[in-house]
C-alpha positions in Angstrom: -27.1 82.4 223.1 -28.7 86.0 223.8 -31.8 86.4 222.4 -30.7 89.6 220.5 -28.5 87.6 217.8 -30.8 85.0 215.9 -29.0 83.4 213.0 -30.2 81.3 209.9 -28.5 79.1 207.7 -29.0 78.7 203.6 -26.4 75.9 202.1 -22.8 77.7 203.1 -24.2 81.2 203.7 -24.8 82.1 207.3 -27.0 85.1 208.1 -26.5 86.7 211.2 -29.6 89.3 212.5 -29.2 91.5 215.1 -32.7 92.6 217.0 -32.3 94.5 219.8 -35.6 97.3 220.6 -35.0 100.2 219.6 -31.7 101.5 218.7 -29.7 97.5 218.0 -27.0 98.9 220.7 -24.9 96.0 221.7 -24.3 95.6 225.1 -21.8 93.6 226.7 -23.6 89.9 226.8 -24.7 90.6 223.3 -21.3 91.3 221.9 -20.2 88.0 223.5 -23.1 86.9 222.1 -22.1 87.6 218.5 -18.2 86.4 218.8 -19.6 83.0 219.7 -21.8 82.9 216.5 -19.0 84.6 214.5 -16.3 82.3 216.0 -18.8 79.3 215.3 -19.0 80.4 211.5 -15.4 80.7 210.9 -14.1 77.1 212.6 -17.4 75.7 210.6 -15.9 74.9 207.2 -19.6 73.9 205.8 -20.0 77.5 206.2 -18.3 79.8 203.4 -20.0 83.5 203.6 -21.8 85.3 206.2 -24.2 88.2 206.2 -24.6 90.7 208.8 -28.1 92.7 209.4 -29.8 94.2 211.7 -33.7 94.0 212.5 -36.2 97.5 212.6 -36.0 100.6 210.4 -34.3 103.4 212.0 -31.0 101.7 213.5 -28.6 99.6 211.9 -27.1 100.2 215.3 -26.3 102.6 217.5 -23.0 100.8 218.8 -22.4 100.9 222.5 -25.6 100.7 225.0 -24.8 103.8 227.0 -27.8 102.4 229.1 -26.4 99.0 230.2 -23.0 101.3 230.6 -25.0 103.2 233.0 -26.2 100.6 234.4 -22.9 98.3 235.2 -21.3 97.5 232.0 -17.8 98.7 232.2 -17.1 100.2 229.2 -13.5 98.1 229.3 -15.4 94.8 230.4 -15.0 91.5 228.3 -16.8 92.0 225.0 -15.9 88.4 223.8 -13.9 86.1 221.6 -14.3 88.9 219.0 -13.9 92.2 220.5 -16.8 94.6 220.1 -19.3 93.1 218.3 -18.2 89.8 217.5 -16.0 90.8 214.7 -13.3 93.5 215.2 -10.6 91.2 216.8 -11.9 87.7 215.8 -8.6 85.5 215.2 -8.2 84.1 211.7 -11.8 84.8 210.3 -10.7 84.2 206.8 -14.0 84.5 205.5 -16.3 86.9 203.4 -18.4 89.1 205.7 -21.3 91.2 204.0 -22.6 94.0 206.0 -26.0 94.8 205.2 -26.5 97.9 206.5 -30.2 99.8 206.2 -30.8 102.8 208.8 -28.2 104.8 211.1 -24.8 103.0 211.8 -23.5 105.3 214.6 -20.6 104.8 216.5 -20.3 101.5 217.0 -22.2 100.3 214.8 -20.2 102.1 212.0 -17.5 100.2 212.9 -19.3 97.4 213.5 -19.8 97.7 210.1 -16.3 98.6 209.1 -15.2 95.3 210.5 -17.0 93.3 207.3 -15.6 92.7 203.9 -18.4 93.9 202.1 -20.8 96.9 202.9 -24.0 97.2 200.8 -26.3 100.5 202.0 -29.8 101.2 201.7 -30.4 104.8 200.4 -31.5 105.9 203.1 -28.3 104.8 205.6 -26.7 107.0 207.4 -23.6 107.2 209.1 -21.8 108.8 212.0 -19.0 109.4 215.0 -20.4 111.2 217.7 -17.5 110.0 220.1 -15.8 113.3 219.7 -19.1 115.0 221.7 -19.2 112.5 224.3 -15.6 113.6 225.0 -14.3 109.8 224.4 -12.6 108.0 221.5 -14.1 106.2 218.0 -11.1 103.7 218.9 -11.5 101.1 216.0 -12.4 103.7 213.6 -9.9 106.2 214.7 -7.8 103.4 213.6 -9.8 102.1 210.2 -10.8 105.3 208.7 -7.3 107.3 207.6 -6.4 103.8 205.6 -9.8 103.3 204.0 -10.5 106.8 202.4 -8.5 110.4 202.1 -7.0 111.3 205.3 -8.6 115.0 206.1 -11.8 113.5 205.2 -11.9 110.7 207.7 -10.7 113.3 209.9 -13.5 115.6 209.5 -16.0 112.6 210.3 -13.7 111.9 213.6 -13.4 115.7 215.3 -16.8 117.0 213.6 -19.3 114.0 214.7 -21.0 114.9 211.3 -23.7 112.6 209.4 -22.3 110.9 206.5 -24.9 109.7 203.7 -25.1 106.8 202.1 -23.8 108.2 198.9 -21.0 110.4 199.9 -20.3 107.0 201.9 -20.2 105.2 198.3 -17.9 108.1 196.6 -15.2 107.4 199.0 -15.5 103.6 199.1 -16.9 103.0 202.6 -19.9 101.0 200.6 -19.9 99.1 197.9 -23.2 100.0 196.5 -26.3 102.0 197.1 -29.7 100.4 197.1 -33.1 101.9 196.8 -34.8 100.8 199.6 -34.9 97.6 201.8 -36.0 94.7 199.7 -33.3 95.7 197.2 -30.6 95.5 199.9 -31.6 92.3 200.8 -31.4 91.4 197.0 -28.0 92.9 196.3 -26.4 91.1 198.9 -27.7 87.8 199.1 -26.7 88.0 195.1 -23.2 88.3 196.2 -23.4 86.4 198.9 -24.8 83.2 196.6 -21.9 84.3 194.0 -19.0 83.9 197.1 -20.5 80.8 198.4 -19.8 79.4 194.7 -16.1 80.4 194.9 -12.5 78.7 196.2 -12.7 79.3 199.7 -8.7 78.8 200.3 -8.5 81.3 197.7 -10.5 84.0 199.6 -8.9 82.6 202.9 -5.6 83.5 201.5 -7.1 87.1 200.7 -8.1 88.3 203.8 -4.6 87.1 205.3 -2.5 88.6 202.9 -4.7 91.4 203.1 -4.4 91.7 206.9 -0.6 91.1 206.8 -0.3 94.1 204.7 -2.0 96.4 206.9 1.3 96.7 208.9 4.1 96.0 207.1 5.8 96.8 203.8 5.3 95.2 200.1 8.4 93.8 199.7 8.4 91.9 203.1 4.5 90.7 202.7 5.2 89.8 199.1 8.3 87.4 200.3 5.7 86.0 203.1 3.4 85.1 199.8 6.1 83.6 197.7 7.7 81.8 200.2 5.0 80.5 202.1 5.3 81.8 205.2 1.7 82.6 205.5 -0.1 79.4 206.6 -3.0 79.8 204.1 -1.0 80.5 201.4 0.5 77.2 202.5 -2.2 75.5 202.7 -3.9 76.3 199.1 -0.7 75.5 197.3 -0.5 72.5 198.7 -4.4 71.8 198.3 -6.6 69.4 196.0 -8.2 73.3 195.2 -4.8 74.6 194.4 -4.9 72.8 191.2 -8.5 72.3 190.3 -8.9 76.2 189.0 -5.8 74.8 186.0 -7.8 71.5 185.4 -11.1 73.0 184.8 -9.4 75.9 182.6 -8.0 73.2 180.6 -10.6 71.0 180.4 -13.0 74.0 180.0 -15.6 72.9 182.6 -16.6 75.1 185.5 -14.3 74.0 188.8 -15.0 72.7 191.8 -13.9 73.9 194.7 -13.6 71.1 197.8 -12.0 73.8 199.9 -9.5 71.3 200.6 
């Protein structure tokens, strides 16, 4: 395990810091690094929700180390079970993922961010693509952004390089909420995080497939995957112990209790 990715564990929530002097770029051992830790949470079904921050004040992260580029890393090299940074191309991570994000996401580490369920800004976060003046490609985001928020101004963010504020970030529904400073971040999300942990996890599971299988393909053909079952988490949660627990406790008007089995 690198010694830039320290995690900590708190009942089923995961929290997963990122401290690498000055800037949190993520070279390549580090974003192997973070795949492993991801790819650990998601097989480790004591786990339900992780959290994503990074250490320091100024970066949440710059993205790519354009020094260890410089110095060897081949910018196509093997960045690990989950793509850049642990997360863009983990297989079946049906779990919640909070981003925490306080500082500059730049680059990569915008989409870095981008690749969590969940973003929750400090005020003063900022974010950016300066790809475009490197004369190389925001690949991921290139990819993310036209789908998540109005298509000239995603654009705008790709061929300008321009900052992006935390609130104008919010308005188009890149982050789920603004926070004054630090200590509220930290509040906001480990608040949602607790509130997840508490939920159905094949439930959630189901979410982020359906949610992932919709990405590409039409309504009608994802909504006959759903309703015939051809999604193995829906599968699996209709033919769970959890599948009929939310009915039971409805009826017998007691708060549920979700085995995740």
């Amino acid at each position: 395990m690198s010694d830039a990715v320290r995690t900590r564990r708190e009942g089923g929530i995961l929290e997963v810091t990122l401290d690498r002097p000055k800037a949190n770029a993520i070279d390549l051992a580090t974003s192997r690094a973070m795949g492993e830790v991801f790819a650990d949470f998601r097989d480790d079904p004591a786990l339900r929700v992780a959290v994503l921050r990074t250490a320091g004040d100024t970066f949440f992260s710059a993205g790519w180390d354009l020094k260890a580029a410089a110095g060897g890393d081949p910018v196509d090299g093997d960045y690990g079970v989950g793509g850049f940074g642990g997360l863009q191309e983990l297989p079946d991570l049906n779990k919640p993922v909070l981003a925490a994000v306080h500082g500059m996401a730049v680059g990569g580490g915008f989409e870095l961010a981008l690749s969590c369920d969940l973003i929750y800004a400090s005020r003063s976060s900022r974010f950016a693509l300066p790809e475009i003046n490197a004369g190389t490609l925001a690949d991921a985001a290139t990819i993310k952004l036209p789908k998540r928020m109005p298509y000239h101004v995603a654009m705008e963010l790709l061929l300008t390089g321009r900052w992006m504020e935390a609130e104008e970030a919010q308005r188009w529904g890149l982050v789920n909420a603004v926070l004054d400073d630090e200590s509220a971040l930290t509040a906001k999300v480990w608040e949602v995080a607790r509130l997840l942990e508490a939920g159905p996890p094949l439930v959630f599971a189901t979410i982020k497939e359906v949610a992932r299988a919709a990405e590409g393909a039409p309504f009608q053909e994802v909504l006959e995957q759903v309703t015939q079952r051809r999604l193995p988490t829906v599968d699996t949660l209709y033919s769970s112990e959890d599948g009929l627990e939310g009915f039971k406790a409805f009826t017998e008007k007691r708060a549920p209790v979700w085995k995740g089995r």
